[in-house]
C-alpha positions in Angstrom: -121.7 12.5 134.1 -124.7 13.7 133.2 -125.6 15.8 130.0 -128.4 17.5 128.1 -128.1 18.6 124.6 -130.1 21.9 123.3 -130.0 21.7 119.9 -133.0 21.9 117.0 -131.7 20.0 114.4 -133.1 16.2 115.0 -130.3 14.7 113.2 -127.2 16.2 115.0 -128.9 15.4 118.1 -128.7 11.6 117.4 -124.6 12.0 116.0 -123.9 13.3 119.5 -125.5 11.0 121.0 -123.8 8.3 118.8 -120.6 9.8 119.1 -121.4 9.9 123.5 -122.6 6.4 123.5 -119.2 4.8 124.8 -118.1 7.2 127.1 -119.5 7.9 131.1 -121.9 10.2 129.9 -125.8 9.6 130.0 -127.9 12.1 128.3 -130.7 12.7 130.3 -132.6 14.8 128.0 -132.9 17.7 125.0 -134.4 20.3 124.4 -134.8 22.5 120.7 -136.3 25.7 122.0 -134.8 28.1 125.4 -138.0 28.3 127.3 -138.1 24.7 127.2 -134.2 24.2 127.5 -134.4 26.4 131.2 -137.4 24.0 132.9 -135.1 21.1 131.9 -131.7 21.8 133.1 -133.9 23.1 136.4 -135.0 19.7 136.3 -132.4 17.7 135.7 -129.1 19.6 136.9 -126.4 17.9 134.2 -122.8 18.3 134.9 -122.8 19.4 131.4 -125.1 21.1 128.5 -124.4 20.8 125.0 -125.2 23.8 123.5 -126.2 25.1 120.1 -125.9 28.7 119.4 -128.9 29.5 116.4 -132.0 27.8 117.7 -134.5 28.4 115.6 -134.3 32.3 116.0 -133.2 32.3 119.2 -129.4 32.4 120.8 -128.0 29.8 123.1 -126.1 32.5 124.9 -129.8 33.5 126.4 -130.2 30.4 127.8 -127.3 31.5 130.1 -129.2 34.5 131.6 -132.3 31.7 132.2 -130.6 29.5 134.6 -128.2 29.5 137.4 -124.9 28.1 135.3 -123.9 25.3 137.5 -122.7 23.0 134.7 -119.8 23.0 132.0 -120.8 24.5 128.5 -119.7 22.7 125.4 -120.9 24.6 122.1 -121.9 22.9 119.0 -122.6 25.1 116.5 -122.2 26.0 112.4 -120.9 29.0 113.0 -117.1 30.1 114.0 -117.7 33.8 114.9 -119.2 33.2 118.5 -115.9 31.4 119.8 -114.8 34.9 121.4 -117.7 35.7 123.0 -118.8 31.7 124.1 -115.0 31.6 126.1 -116.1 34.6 127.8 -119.0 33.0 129.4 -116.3 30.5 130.2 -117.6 27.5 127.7 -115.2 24.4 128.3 -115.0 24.1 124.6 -116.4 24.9 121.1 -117.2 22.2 118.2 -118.0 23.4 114.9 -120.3 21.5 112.8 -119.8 19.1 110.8 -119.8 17.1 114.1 -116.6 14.5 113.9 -116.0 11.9 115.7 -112.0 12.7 116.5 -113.6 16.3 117.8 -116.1 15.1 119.7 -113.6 12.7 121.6 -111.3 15.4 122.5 -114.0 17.4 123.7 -115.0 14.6 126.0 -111.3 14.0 126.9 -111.1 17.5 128.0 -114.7 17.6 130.2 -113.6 13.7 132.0 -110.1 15.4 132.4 -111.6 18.4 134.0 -114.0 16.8 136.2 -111.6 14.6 137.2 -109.3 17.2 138.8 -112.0 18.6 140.1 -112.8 15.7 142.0 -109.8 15.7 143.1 -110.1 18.6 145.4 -113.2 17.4 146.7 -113.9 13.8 149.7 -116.0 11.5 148.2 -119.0 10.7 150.7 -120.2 6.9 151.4 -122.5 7.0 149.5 -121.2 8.2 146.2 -120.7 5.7 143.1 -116.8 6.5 141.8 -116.2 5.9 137.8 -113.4 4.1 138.1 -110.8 3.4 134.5 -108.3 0.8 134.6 -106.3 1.3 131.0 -108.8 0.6 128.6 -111.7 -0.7 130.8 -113.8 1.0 133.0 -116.1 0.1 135.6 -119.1 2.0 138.2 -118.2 0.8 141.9 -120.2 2.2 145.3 -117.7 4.3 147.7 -119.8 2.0 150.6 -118.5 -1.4 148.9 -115.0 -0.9 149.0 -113.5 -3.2 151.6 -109.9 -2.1 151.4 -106.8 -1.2 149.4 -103.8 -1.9 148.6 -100.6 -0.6 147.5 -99.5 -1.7 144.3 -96.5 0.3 143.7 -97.1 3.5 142.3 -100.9 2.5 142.0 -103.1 0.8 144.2 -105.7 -2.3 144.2 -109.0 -2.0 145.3 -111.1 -4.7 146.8 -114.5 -5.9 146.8 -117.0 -7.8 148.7 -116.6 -11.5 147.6 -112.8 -11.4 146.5 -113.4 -8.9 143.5 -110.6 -6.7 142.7 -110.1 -3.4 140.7 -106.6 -1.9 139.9 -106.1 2.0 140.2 -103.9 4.2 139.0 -104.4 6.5 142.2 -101.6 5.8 144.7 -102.9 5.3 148.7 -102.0 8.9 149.2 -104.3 10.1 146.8 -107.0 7.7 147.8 -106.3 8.6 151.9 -107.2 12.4 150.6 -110.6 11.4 148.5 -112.0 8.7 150.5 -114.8 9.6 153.5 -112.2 9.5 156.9 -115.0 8.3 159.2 -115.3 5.1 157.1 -112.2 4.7 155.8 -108.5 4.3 157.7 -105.3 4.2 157.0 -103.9 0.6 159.1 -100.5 0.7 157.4 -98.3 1.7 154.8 -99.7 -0.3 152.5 -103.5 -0.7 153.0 -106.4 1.2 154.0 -109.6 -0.4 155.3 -113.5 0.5 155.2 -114.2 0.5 159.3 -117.7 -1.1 158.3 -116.7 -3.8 156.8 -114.4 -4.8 160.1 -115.6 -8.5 161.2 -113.0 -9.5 163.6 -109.6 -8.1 164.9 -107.3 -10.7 165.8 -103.9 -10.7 167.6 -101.3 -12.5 166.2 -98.4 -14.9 168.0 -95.5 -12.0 167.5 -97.9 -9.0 169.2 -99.1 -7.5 166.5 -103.0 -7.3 165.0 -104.8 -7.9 161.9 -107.6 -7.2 160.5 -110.4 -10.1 159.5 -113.2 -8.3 157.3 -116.6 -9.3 156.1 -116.8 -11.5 153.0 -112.9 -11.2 152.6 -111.1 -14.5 153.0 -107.7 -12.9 153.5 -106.6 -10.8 156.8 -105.0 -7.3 156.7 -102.0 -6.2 158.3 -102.2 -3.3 161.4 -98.9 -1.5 161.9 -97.6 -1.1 165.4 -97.7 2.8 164.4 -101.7 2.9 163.3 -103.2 0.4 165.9 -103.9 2.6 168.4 -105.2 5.1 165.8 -107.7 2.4 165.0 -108.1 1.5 168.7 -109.2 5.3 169.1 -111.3 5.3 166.0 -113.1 2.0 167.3 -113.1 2.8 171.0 -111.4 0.0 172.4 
């Protein structure tokens, strides 16, 4: 995601920044003055500003009226009596200063959290890059790289050029509904495939098909019920 902090005091720019540092979040700029705040979020469209509230004699809250509000709103401020009014310009949340780092997190927890179910709701294209966690790792991966998945009981395996894998918590259900459907098909229960990265369909003894894809030493599996799905989708 990316973020831009408007705030005028040099110091509590750099502990949000510190406190940011480990999670998928690059701050792509700041700004200590509303004029200058405006040309950069025009700029730069984040996914989320940081936002003080006293700036040097000026108000945060005009910012607002400055810029189409196309990003989330996290206050960080000294002062408590602007909570009311910041949730009714529907601010995702509202740190107090002195910043701490157990705040901070579950401010972050609660923007991921809602971006995530956001995404949710919305098909990823082929060329988007997916932020992908696995427990305590995470990872970047390209939508156009993935060569197919897998079931893995309730979650899923994802697989990459040159025999990388990445496990998901996402079952295939949920991925079938994110994923780009002229790229990607479902072949079988258990796997989906990226149509691009098809090298070679071979039959096998017992009438039946699988699929051979590019780098990928392995074959994949075509149900009797989603070959001629694939046939259509291939024009054979």
């Amino acid at each position: 995601m990316r973020a831009v902090i408007i705030e005028d005091e040099p110091l509590a720019i750099d502990n949000l920044k510190f406190y940011l540092k480990d999670y998928p979040i690059e701050i792509v700029g700041s700004a200590c003055r509303i004029q200058q705040a405006a040309s950069l979020i025009k700029k730069e469209k984040p996914d989320v500003v940081f936002l003080d509230i006293n700036l040097s004699g000026e108000s945060g809250f005009d910012l607002l009226d400055k810029v189409e509000v196309h990003f989330k709103i996290i206050f960080v401020t000294a002062y408590d009596e602007y909570a009311v009014r910041a949730f009714e310009v529907n601010a995702l949340d509202y740190i107090l200063k002195p910043l701490k780092k157990e705040r901070i997190s579950k401010a972050v927890e609660k923007l991921l959290n809602n971006n995530h179910h956001e995404l949710l709701h919305h098909k990823y294209t082929i060329d988007d890059t997916i932020f992908l966690s696995t427990g305590n790792r995470a990872c970047f991966l390209k939508v156009r790289d993935i060569c197919y998945l897998q079931a893995d009981s309730c979650y899923s395996k994802i697989f990459l050029p040159e025999q990388t894998c990445k496990s998901s918590t996402y079952t295939l259900k949920k991925w079938e509904a994110l994923l780009p459907e002229h790229e990607f098909i479902r072949i079988h229960r258990s796997f989906i495939i990226n149509i691009d990265h098809i090298g070679a369909i071979k039959k096998q003894n017992n009438g039946t098909y699988s699929v051979l894809l590019n780098r990928m030493k392995d074959s994949v599996e075509i149900s009797r019920r989603c070959a001629s799905n694939l046939k259509y989708r291939l024009n054979l």
